[in-house]
DRENZAVO-675597 format. One record per residue (C-alpha): residue in one letter; chain; x, y, z. Coordinates in pm, whole numbers, plus 50000, padded with zeros to 5 digits. Last residue first. Example, Ala and Ser with C-alpha at 12.3 -4.5 7.8 and 13.67 -1.06 7.14 Angstrom:
SITE:resn:chain:xx:yy:zz
SITE:s:A:51367:49894:50714
SITE:a:A:51230:49550:50780
***
This chain:
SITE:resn:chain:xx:yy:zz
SITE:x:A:49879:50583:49068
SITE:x:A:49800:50743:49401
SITE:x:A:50131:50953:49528
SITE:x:A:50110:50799:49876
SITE:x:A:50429:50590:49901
SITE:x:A:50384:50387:50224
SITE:x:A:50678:50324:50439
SITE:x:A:50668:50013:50674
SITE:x:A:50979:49968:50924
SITE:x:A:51164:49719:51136
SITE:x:A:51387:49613:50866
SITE:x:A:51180:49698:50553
SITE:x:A:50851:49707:50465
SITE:x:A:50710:49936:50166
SITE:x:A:50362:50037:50044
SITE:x:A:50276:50100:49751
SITE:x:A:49927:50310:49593
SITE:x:A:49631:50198:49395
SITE:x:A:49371:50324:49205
SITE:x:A:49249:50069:48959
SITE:x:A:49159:50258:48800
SITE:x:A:49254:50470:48516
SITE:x:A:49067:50363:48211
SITE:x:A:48703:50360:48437
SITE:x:A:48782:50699:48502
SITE:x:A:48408:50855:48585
SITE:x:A:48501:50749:48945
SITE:x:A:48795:50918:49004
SITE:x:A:48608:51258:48841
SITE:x:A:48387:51176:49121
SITE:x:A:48651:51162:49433
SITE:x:A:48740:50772:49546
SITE:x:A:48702:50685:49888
SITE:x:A:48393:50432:49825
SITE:x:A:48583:50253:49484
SITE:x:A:48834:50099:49775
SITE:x:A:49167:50249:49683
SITE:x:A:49359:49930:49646
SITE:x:A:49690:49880:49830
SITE:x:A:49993:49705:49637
SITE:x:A:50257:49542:49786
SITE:x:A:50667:49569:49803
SITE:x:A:50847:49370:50019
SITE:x:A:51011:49151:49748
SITE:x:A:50935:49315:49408
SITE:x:A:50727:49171:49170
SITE:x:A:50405:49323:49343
SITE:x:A:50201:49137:49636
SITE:x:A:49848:49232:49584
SITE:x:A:49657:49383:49962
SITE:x:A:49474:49186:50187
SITE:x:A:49658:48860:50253
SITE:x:A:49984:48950:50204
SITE:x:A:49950:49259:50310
SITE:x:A:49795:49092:50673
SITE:x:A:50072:48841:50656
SITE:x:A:50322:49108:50643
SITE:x:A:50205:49351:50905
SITE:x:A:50163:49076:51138
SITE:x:A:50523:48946:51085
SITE:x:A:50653:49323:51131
SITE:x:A:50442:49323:51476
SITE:x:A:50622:49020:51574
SITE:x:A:50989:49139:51465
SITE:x:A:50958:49538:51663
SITE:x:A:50919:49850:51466
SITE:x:A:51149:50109:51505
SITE:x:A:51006:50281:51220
SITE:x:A:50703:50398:51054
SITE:x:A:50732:50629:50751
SITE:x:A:50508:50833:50530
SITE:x:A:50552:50909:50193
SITE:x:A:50489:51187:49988
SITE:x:A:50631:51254:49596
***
């Protein structure tokens, strides 16, 4: 599995980066962890002919001054 990570983040930024997944992505049962959508536009056409598999979505992490998004689509 891929990730990428951003550290060394400062406090305000985190705050923005939290309110805007809060408000834009789905906020999983874990604290910190939220769901991203694949919007239907970026998605391949056997993606598309999955109705069963979508929604295609992938996590994304914040910790203490850093975001981490897991990019293995699920």
């Amino acid at each position: 599995m891929k990730y990428y990570l951003i550290d060394e983040i400062n406090g305000t930024d985190m705050a923005r980066l939290s309110l805007f997944l809060r408000e834009n992505g789905t906020v999983s049962g874990l604290d910190r962890i939220f769901w991203i959508r694949v919007p239907e536009e970026h998605l391949n056409k056997t993606q598309s002919g999955h109705a069963g598999c979508k929604p295609y979505i992938f996590a994304v992490e914040l910790g203490a001054g850093l975001i981490k998004a897991e990019l293995f689509i699920r």
